[in-house]
C-alpha positions in Angstrom: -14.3 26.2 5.0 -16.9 26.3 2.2 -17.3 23.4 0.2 -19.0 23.8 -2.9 -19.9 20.4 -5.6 -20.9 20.2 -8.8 -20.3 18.5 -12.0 -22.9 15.8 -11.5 -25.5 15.2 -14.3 -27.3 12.3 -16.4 -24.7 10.0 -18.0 -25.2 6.6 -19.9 -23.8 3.1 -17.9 -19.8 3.1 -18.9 -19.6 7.2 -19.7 -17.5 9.1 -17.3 -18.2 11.8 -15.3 -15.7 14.5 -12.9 -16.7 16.1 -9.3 -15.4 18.8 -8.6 -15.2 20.3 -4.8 -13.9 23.7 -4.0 -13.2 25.3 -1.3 -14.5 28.8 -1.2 -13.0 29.8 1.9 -9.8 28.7 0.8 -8.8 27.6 4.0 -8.7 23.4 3.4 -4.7 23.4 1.1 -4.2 21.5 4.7 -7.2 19.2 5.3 -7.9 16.1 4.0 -11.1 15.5 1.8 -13.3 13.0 1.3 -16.0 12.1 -1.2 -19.2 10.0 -0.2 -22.5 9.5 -1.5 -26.4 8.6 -0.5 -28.6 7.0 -2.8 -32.4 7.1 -2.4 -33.4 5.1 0.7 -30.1 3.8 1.3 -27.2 5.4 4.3 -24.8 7.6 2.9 -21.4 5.8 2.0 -17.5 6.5 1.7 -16.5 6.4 -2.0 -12.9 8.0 -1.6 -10.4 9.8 0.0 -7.0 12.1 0.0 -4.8 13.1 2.4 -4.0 16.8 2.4 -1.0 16.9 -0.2 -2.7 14.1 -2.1 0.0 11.7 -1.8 -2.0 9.2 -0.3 -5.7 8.1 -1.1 -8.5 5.0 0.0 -11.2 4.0 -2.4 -14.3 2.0 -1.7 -14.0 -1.3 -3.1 -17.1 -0.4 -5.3 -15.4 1.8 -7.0 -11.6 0.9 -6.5 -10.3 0.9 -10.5 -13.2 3.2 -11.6 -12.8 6.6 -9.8 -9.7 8.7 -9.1 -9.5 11.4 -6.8 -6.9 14.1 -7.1 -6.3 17.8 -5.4 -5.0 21.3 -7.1 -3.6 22.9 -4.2 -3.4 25.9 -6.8 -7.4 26.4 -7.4 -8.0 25.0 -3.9 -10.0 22.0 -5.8 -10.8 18.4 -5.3 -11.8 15.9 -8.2 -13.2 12.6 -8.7 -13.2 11.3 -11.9 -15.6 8.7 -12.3 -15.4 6.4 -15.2 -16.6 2.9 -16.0 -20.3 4.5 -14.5 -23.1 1.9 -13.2 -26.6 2.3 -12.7 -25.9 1.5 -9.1 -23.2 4.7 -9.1 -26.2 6.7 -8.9 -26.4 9.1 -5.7 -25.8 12.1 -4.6 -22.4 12.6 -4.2 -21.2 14.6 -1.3 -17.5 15.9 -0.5 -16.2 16.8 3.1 -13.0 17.9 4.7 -11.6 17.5 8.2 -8.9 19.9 9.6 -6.6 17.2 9.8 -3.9 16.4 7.1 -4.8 12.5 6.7 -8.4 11.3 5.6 -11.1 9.0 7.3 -13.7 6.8 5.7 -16.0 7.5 8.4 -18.2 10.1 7.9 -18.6 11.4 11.3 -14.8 12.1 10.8 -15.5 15.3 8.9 -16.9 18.5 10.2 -17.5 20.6 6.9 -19.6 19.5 4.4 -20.5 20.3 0.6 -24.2 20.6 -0.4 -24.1 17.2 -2.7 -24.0 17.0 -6.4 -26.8 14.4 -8.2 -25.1 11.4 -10.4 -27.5 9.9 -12.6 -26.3 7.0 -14.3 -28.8 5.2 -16.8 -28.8 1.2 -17.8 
């Protein structure tokens, strides 16, 4: 498994933004996926999670009603679409997978991990 984010940027407060995480090995169709993030100075969080045919998903409750996470088994790709964005939203964003078909929130759950995409989100 090689997870690779991107899609982060610089976005206004209330803009929207989508994550994308593939998985260049192509190997995680069965693993469950999660999304966290670290922001400067601060432990790195659980934002979301899907199970591995995306039927069933856990949000933080900082972004429960804000972000959506969805899978195309068919480009072996996670998203998280992130709308509603704070100025607190801003991290890097990380996703991971574990070689099990449902999802954790902890991150010591997950053995492969994406390099981290930066959200910027501006008051």
């Amino acid at each position: 498994v090689q997870l690779q984010a991107s899609g982060g940027g610089l976005v206004q407060a209330g803009g929207s933004l989508r994550l994308s995480c593939a998985d260049s090995g192509c190997t995680f169709i069965t693993y469950a996926v999660g999304w966290f993030r670290q922001a400067p100075g601060k432990e790195r969080e659980f934002v979301a999670a899907i199970n591995w045919d995306g039927g069933s998903k856990f949000y933080a409750e900082s972004v429960k009603g804000r972000f959506t996470m969805s899978r195309d088994h068919a480009k072996n790709t996670v998203y998280l679409q992130m709308n509603s964005l704070k100025p607190e939203d801003t991290a890097v964003y990380f996703c991971a997978a574990r070689s099990f078909t449902t999802f954790s929130t902890t991150r010591q759950a997950y053995r492969y991990w994406g390099q981290g995409t930066l959200v910027t989100v501006s008051s």
